[in-house]
C-alpha atoms as a printed R data frame, in Angstrom:
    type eleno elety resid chain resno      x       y      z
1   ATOM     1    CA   UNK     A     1 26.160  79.567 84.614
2   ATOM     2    CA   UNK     A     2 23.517  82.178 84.239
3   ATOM     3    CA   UNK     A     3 24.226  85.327 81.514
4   ATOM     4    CA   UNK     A     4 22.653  88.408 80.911
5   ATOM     5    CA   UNK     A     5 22.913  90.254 77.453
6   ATOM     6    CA   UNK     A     6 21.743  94.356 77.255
7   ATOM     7    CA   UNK     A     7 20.630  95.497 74.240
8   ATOM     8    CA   UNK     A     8 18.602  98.515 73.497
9   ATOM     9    CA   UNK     A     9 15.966  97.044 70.860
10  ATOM    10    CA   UNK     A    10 15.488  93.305 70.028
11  ATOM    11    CA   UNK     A    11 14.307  91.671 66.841
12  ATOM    12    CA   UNK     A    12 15.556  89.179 64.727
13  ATOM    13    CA   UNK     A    13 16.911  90.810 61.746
14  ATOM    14    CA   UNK     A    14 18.897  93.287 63.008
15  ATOM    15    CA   UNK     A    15 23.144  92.803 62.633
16  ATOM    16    CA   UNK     A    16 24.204  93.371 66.492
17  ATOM    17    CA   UNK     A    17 21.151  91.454 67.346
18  ATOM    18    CA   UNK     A    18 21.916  88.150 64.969
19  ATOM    19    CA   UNK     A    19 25.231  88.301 66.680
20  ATOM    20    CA   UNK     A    20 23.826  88.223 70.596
21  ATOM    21    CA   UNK     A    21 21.608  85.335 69.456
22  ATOM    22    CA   UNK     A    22 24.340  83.209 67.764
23  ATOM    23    CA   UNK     A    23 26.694  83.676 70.796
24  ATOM    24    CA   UNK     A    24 23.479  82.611 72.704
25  ATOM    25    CA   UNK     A    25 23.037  79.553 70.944
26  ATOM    26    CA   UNK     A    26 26.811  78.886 71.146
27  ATOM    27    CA   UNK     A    27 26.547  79.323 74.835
28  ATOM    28    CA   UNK     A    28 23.348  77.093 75.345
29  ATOM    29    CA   UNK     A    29 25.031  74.301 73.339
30  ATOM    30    CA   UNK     A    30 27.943  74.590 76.019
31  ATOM    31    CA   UNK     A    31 25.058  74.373 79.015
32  ATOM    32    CA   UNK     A    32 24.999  78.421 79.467
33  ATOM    33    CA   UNK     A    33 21.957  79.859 80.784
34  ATOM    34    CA   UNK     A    34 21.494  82.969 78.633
35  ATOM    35    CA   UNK     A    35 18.623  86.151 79.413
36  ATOM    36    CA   UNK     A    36 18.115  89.310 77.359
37  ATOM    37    CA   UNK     A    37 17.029  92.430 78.817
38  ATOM    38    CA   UNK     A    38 15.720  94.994 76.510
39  ATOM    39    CA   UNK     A    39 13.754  98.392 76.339
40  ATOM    40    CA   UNK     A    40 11.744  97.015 73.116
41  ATOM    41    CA   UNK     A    41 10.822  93.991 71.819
42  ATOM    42    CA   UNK     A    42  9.467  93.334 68.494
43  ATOM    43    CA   UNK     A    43  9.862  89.499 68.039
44  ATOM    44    CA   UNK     A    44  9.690  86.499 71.021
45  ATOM    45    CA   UNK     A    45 12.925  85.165 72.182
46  ATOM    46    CA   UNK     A    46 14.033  81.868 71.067
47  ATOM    47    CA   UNK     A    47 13.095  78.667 73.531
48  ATOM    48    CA   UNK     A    48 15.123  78.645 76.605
49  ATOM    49    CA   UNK     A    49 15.880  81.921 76.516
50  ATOM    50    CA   UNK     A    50 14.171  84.475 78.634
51  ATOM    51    CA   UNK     A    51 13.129  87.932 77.859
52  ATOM    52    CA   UNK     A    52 12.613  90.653 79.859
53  ATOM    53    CA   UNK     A    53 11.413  94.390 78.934
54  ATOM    54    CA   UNK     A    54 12.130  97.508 80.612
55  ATOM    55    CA   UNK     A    55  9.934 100.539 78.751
56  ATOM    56    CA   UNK     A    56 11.447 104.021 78.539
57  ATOM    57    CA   UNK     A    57 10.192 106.929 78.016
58  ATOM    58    CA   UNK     A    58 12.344 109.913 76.502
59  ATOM    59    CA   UNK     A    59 11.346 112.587 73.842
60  ATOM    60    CA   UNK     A    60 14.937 111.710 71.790
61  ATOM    61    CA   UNK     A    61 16.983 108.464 71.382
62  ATOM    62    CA   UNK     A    62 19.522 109.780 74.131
63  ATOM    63    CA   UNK     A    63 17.528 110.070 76.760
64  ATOM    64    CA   UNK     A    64 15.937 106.599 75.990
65  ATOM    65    CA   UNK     A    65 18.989 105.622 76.142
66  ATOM    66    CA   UNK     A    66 20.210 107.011 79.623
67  ATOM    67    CA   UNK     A    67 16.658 105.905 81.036
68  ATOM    68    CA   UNK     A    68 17.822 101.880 79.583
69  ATOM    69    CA   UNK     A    69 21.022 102.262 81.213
70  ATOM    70    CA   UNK     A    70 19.381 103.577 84.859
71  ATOM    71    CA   UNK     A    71 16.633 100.844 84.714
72  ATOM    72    CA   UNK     A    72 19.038  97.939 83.493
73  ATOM    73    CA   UNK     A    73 21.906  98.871 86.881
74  ATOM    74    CA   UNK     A    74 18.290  98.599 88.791
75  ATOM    75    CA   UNK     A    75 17.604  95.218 87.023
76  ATOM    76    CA   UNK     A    76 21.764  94.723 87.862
77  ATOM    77    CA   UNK     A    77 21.602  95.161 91.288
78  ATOM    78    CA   UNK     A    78 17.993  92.718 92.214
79  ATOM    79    CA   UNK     A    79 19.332  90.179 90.032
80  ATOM    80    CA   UNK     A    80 22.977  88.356 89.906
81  ATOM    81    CA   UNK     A    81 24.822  87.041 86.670
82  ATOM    82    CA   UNK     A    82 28.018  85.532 85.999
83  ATOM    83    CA   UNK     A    83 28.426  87.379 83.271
84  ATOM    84    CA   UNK     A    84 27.201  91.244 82.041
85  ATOM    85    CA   UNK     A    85 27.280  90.906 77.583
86  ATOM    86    CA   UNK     A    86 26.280  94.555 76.650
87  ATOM    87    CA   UNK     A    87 25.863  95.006 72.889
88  ATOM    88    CA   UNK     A    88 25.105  99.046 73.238
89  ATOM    89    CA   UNK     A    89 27.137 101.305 74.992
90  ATOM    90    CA   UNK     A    90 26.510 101.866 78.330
91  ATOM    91    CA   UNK     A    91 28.039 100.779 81.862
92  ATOM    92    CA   UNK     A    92 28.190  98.444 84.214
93  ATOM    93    CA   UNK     A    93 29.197  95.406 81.874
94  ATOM    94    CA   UNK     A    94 31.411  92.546 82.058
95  ATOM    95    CA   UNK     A    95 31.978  92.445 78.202
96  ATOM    96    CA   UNK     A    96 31.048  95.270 75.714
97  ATOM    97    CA   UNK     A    97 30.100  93.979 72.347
98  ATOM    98    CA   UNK     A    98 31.083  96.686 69.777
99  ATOM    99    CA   UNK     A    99 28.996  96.867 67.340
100 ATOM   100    CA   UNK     A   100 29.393 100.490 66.149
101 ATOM   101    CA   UNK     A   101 32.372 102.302 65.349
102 ATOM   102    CA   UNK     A   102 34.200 104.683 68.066
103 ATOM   103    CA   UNK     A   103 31.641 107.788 68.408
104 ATOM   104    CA   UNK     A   104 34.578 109.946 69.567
105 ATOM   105    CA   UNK     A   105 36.784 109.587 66.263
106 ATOM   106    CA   UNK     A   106 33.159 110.944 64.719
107 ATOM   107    CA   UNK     A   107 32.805 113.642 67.070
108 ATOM   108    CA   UNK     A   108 35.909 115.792 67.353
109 ATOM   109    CA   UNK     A   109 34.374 119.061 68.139
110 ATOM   110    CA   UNK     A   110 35.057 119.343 71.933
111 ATOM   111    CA   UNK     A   111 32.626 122.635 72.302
112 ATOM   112    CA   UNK     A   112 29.619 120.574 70.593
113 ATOM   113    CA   UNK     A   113 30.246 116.988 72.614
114 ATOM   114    CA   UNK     A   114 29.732 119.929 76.048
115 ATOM   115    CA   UNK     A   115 27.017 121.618 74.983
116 ATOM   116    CA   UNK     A   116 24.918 119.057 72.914
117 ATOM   117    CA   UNK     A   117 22.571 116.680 75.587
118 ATOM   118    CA   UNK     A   118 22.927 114.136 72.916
119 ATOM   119    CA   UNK     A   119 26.736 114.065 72.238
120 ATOM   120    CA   UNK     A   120 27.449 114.340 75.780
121 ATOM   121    CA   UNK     A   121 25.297 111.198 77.209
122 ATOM   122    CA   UNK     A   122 25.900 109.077 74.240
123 ATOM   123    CA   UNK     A   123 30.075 109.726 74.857
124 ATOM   124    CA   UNK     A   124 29.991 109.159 78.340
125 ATOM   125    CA   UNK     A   125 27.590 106.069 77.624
126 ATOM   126    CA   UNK     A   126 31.067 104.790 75.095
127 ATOM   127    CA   UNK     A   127 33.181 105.909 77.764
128 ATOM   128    CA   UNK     A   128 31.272 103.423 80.270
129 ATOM   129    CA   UNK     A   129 31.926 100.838 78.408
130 ATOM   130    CA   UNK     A   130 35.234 100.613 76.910
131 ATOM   131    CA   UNK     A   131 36.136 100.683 80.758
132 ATOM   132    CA   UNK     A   132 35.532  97.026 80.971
133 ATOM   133    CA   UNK     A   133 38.347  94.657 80.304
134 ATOM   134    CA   UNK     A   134 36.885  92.624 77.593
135 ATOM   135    CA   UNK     A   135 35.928  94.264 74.829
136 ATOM   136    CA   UNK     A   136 34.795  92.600 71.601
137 ATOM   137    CA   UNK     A   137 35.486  94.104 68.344
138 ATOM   138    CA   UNK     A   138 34.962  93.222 64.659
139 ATOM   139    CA   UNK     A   139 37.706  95.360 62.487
140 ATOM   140    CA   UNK     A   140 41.433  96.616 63.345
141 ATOM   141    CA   UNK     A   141 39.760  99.951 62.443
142 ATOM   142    CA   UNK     A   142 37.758 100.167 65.842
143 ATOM   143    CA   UNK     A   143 40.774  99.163 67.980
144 ATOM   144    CA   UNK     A   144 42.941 101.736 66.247
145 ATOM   145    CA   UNK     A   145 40.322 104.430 67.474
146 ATOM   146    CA   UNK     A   146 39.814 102.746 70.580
147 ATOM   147    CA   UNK     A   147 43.126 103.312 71.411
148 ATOM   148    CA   UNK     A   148 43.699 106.759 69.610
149 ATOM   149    CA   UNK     A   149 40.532 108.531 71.813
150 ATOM   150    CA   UNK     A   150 40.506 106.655 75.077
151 ATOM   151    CA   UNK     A   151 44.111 105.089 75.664
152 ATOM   152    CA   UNK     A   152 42.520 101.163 75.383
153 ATOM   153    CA   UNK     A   153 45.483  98.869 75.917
154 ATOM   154    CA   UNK     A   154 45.223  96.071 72.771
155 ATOM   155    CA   UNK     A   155 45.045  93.087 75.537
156 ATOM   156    CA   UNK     A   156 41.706  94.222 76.585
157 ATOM   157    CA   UNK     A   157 40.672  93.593 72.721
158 ATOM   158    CA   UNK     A   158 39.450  90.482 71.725
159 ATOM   159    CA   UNK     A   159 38.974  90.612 67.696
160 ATOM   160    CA   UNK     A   160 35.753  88.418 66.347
161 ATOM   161    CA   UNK     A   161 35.692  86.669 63.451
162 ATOM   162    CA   UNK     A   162 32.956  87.381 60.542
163 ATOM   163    CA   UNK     A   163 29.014  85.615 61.922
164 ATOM   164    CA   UNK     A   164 27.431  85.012 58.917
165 ATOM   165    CA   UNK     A   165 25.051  81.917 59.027
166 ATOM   166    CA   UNK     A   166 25.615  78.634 58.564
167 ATOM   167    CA   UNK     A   167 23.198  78.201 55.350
168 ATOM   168    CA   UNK     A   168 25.802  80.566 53.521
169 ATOM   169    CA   UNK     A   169 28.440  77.767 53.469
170 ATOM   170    CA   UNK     A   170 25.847  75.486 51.650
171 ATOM   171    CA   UNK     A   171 24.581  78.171 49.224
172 ATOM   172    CA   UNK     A   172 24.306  76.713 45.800
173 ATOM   173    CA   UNK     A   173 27.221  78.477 43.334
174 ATOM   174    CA   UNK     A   174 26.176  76.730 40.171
175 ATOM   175    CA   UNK     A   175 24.893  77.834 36.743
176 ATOM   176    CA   UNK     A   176 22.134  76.099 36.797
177 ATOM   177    CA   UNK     A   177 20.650  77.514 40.043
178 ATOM   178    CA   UNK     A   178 21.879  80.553 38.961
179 ATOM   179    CA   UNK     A   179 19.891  80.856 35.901
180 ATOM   180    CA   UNK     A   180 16.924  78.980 37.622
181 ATOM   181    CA   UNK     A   181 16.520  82.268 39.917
182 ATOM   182    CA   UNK     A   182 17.234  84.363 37.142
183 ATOM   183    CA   UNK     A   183 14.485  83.319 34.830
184 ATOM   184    CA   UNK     A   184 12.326  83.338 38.307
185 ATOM   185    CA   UNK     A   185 13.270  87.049 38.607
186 ATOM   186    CA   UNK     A   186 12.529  87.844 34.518
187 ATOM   187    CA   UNK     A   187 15.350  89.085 33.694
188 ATOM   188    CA   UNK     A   188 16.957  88.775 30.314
189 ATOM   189    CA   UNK     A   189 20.243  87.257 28.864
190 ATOM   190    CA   UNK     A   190 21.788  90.931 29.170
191 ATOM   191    CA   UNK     A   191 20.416  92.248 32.043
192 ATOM   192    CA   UNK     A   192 22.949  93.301 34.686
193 ATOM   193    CA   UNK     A   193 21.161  92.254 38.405
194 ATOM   194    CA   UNK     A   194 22.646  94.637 41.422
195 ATOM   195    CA   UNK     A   195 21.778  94.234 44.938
196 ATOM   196    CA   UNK     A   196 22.090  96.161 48.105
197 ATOM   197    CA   UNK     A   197 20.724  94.394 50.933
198 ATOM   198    CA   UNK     A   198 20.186  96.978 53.991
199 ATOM   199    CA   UNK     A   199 18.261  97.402 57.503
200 ATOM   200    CA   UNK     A   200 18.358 101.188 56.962
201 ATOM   201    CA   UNK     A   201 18.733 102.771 53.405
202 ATOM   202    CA   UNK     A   202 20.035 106.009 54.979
203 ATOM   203    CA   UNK     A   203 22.620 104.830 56.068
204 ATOM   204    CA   UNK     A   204 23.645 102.168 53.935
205 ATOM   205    CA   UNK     A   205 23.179 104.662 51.108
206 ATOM   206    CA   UNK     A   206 20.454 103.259 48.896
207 ATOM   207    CA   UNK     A   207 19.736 106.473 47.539
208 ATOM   208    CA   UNK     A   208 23.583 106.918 46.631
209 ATOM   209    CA   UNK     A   209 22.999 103.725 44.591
210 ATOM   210    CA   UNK     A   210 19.982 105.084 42.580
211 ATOM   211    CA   UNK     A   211 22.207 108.266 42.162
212 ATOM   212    CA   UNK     A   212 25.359 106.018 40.716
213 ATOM   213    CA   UNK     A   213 22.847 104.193 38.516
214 ATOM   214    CA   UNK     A   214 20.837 107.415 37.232
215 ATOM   215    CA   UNK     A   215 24.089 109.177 35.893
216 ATOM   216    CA   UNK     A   216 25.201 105.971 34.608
217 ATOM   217    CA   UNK     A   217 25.072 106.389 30.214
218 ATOM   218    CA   UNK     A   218 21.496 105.551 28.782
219 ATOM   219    CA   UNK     A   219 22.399 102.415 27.370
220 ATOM   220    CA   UNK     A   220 24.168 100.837 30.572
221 ATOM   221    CA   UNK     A   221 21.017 102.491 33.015
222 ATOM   222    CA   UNK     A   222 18.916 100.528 30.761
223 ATOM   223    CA   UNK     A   223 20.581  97.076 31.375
224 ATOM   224    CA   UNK     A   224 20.417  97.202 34.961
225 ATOM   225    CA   UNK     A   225 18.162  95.520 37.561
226 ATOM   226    CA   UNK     A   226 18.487  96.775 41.170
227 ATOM   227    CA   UNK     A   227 16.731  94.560 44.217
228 ATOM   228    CA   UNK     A   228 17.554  96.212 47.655
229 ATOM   229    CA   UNK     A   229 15.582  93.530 50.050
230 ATOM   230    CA   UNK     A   230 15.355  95.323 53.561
231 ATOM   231    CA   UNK     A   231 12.746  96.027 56.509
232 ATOM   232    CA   UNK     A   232 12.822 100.102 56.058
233 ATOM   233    CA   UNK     A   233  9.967 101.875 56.480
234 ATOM   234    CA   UNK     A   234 10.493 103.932 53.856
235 ATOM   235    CA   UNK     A   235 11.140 101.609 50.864
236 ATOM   236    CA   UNK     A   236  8.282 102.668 49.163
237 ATOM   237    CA   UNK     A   237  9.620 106.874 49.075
238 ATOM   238    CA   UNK     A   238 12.667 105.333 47.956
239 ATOM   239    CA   UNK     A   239 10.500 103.198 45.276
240 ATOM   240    CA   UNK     A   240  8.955 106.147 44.016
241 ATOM   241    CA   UNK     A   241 12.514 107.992 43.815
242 ATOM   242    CA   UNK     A   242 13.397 105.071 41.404
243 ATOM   243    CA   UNK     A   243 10.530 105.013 39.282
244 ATOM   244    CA   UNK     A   244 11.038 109.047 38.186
245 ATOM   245    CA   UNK     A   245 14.197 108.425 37.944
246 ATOM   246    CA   UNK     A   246 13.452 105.355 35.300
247 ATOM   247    CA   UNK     A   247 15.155 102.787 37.468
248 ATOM   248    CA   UNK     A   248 14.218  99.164 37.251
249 ATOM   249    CA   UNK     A   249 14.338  98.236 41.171
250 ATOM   250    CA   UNK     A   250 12.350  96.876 43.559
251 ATOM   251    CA   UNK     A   251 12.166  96.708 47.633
252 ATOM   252    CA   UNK     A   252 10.622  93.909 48.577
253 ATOM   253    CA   UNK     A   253 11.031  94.652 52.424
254 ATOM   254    CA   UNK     A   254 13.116  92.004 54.344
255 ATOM   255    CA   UNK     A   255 14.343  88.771 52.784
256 ATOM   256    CA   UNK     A   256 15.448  85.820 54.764
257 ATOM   257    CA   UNK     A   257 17.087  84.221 51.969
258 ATOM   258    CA   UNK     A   258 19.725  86.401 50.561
259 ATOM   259    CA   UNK     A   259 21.422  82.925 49.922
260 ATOM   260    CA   UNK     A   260 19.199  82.299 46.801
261 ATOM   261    CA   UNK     A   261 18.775  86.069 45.589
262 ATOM   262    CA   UNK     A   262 23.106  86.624 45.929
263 ATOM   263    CA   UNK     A   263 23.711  83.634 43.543
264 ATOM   264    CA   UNK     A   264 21.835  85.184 40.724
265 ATOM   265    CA   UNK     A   265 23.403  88.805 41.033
266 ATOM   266    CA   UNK     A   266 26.441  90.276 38.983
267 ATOM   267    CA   UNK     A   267 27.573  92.516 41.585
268 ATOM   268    CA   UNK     A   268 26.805  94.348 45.357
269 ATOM   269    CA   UNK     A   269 26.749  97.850 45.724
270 ATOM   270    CA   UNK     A   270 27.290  98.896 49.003
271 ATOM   271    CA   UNK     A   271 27.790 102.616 49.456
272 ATOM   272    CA   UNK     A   272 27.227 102.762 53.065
273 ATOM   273    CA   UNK     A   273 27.690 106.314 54.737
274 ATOM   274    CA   UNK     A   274 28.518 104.169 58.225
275 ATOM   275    CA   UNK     A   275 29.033 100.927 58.463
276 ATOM   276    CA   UNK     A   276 31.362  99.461 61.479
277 ATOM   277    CA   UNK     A   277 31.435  95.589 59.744
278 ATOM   278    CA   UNK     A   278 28.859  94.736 57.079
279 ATOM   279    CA   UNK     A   279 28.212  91.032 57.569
280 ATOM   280    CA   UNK     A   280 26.277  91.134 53.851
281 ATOM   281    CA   UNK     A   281 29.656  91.930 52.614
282 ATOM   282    CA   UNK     A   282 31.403  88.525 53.696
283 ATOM   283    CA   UNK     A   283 27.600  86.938 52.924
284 ATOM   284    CA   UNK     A   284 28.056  88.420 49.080
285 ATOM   285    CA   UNK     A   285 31.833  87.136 49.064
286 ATOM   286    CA   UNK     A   286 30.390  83.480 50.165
287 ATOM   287    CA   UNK     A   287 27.614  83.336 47.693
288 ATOM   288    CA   UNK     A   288 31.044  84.180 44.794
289 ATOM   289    CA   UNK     A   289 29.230  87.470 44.325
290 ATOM   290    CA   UNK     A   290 31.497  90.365 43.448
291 ATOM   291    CA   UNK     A   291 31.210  93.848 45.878
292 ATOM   292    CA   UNK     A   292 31.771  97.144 44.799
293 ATOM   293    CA   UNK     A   293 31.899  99.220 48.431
294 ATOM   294    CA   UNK     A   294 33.451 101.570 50.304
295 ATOM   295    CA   UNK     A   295 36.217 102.264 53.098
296 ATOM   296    CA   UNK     A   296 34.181 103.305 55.128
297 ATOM   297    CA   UNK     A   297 33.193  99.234 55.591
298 ATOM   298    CA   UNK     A   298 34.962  97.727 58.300
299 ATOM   299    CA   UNK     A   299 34.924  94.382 56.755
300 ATOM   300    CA   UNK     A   300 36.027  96.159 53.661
301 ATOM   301    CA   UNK     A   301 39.331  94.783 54.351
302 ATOM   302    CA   UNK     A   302 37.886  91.179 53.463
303 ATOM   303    CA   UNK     A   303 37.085  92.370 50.068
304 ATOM   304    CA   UNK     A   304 40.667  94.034 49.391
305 ATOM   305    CA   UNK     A   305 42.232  90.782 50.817
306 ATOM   306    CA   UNK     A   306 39.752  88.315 49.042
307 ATOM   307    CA   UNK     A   307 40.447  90.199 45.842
308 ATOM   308    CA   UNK     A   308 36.528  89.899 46.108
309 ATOM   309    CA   UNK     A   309 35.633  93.113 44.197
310 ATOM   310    CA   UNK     A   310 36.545  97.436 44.417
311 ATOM   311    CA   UNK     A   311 36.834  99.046 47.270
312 ATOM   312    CA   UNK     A   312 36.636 103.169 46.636
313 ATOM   313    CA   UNK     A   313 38.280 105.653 48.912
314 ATOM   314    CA   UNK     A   314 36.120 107.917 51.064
315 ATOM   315    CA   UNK     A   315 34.959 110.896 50.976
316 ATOM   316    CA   UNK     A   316 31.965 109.450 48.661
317 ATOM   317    CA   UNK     A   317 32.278 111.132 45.161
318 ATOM   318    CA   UNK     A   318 29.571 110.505 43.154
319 ATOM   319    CA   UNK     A   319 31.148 110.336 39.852
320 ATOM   320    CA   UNK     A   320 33.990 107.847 40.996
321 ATOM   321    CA   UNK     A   321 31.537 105.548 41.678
322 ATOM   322    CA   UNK     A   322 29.373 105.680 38.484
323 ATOM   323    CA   UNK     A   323 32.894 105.385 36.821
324 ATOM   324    CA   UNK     A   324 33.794 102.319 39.189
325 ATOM   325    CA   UNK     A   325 30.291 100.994 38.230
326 ATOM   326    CA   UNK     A   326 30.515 101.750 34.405
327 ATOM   327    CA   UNK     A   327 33.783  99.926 33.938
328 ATOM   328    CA   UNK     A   328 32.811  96.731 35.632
329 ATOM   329    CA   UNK     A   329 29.811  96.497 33.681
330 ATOM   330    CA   UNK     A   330 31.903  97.007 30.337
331 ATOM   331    CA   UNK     A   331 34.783  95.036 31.779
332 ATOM   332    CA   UNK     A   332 33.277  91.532 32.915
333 ATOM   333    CA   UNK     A   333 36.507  89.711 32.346
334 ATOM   334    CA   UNK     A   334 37.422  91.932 35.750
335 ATOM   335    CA   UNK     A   335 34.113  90.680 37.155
336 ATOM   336    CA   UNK     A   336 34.735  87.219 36.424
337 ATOM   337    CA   UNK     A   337 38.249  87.179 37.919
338 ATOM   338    CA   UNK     A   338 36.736  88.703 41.111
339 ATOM   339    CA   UNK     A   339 34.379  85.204 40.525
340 ATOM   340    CA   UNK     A   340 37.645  82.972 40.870
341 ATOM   341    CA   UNK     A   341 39.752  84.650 43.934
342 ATOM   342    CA   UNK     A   342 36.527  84.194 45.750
343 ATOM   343    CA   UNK     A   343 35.396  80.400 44.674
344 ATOM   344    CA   UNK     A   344 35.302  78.060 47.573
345 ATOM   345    CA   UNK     A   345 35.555  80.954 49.979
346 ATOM   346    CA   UNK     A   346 32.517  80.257 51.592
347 ATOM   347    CA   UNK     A   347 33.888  76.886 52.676
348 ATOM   348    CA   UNK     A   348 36.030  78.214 55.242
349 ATOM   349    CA   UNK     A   349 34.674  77.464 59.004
350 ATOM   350    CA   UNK     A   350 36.356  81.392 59.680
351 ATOM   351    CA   UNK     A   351 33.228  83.043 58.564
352 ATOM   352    CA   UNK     A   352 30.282  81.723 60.313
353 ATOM   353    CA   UNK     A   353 32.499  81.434 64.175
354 ATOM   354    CA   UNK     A   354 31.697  84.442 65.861
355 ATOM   355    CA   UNK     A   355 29.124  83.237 68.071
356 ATOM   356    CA   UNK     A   356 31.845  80.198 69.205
357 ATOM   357    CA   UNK     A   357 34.275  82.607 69.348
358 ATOM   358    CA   UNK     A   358 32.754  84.577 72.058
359 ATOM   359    CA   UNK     A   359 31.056  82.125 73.805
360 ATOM   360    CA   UNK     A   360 34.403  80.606 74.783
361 ATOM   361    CA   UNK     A   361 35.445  83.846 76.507
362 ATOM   362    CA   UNK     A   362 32.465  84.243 78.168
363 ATOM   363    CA   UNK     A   363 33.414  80.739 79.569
364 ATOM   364    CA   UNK     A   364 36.887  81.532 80.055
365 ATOM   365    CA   UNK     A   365 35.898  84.436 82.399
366 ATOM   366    CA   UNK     A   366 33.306  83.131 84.060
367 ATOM   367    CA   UNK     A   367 35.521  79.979 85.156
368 ATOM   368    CA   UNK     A   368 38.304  82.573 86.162
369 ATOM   369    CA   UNK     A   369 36.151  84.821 88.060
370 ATOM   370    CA   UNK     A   370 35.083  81.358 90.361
């Protein structure tokens, strides 16, 4: 069985791309061939798996990604699969892997999505793909738009469980590991240790977190430790935003071993301005580490259910949140209870089979289709 998985940009670290290479695994453990065709590459593929680049050129990110799309149906038609995996929108795919939220629910203007070149290819691009019958999604929030905007009938969905890794379900919860990384970290008894982990601090709204932290009162600001471990380019601005603001933080750029830094925290902040799943959220939850976050979170609905932490109401409102905030911090009975509906969580097999999950369709369809 030979696949082929689309994706605009690989390297390792990013969310949609950690879930094409755990499904790859999955599939290679089952005797799958598996090949990834990309327009960049910033990191080798893993052994076995082959790699192939197609450069575009474009002066904007939509017509990069209409050049992808023309050179990959190219690719499409010289070369023969058993199965198309597409993890950005675009067409001519057996499954579409959707990793975003609906762009039409977003864009409701119908004069704009005409006129703009970038509205217009990146809808038709969505459009392309939800036409295939398989569609993977990760919240009951995407189908619901799914369905809303373009009619999708729920049999085409196929609903993924949570793909954290493995190493999560053997993450050390005790005190004594706790305080080990503490003490590694210098942080006093009293200190209060937040952490955002993000790929892009934009849009996972690191600066709204130094915003609910600067109008925090003087005497809370001054307990609090914020470590926001993630790859974007701009950590250092955002550094520098801290430091006049008096903020004790650091950005150490990316971290592969949230497992060890979650532990030691007393709560996530996640203020995300988009944010179709948030894997880090279930990874918080299965290191027993409290999240305060937002709607707008797909996987938002874990923390509600998992009685794992707050969940605030969108719009974003700036004092809600440093309220939310404030009375956590002065309230860590509430904190600690969030501590207990969570212990053992991480246990459960549910949160680390997404890559299982959809290599057995893959298999299912391509033992149908022969």
């Amino acid at each position: 069985m030979q696949t082929l998985f689309l994706i605009f940009k690989f390297f390792l670290r990013g969310g949609a791309q950690r879930d094409m290479l755990q499904t790859i695994l999955a599939l290679q453990k089952r005797g799958v061939i598996a090949h990834i065709l990309c327009a960049e590459a910033l990191d080798p593929a893993p052994e076995g798996v082959g790699l192939t680049v197609l450069p575009v050129k474009g002066s904007s990110n939509h017509a990069r990604a209409l050049a992808f799309e023309r050179k990959a149906q190219d690719f499409l038609r010289q070369n023969k699969f058993d199965a198309v995996i597409g993890f950005n929108r675009m067409s001519g795919l057996d499954f579409y892997f959707a990793a975003d939220d609906c762009l039409r629910c977003r864009w409701q203007n119908k004069l704009l999505n005409t006129l703009l070149p970038r509205r217009k290819i990146f809808l038709q691009q969505e459009k392309s793909a939800l036409q295939t019958d398989r569609i993977f999604t990760l919240t009951s929030r995407q189908e619901r738009d799914y369905q809303r905007f373009y009619a999708v009938s729920a049999e085409r969905f196929t609903r993924v469980p949570p793909g954290i890794e493995k190493k999560y379900q053997k993450a050390d919860h005790s005190a004594a590991f706790r305080e080990q990384i503490r003490r590694q970290l210098q942080l006093e008894s009293d200190d209060f240790l937040i952490v955002q982990a993000a790929a892009s601090f934009k849009t996972k709204g690191v600066d709204r977190t130094l915003a609910i932290i600067d109008n925090l009162p003087a005497e809370l600001k001054k307990r609090i430790k914020l470590i926001v471990p993630g790859d974007d380019k701009r950590r250092h601005r955002f550094q520098a935003i801290a430091d006049m603001r008096n903020i004790r933080a650091e950005f150490p750029g990316g971290s592969d071993a949230l497992e060890e830094l979650f532990p030691a925290a007393d709560l996530m902040v996640h203020p995300a301005r988009a944010e179709s799943a948030g894997n880090v959220l279930i990874e918080a939850l299965c290191c027993n580490l409290p999240v305060l976050t937002t709607r707008r979170c797909g996987f938002a609905e874990y923390i509600t259910g998992s009685g794992g932490g707050v969940v605030l109401p969108e719009p974003f409102n700036l004092e809600h949140w440093s309220l939310a905030l404030q009375k956590l911090i002065n309230e860590p009975q509430h904190l600690l209870q969030c501590r207990k509906n969570i212990h053992g969580l991480h246990k459960q097999d549910f949160w680390y089979s997404r890559g299982d999950c959809i290599a057995d369709e893959i298999i299912r369809f391509i033992r149908d289709k022969k």
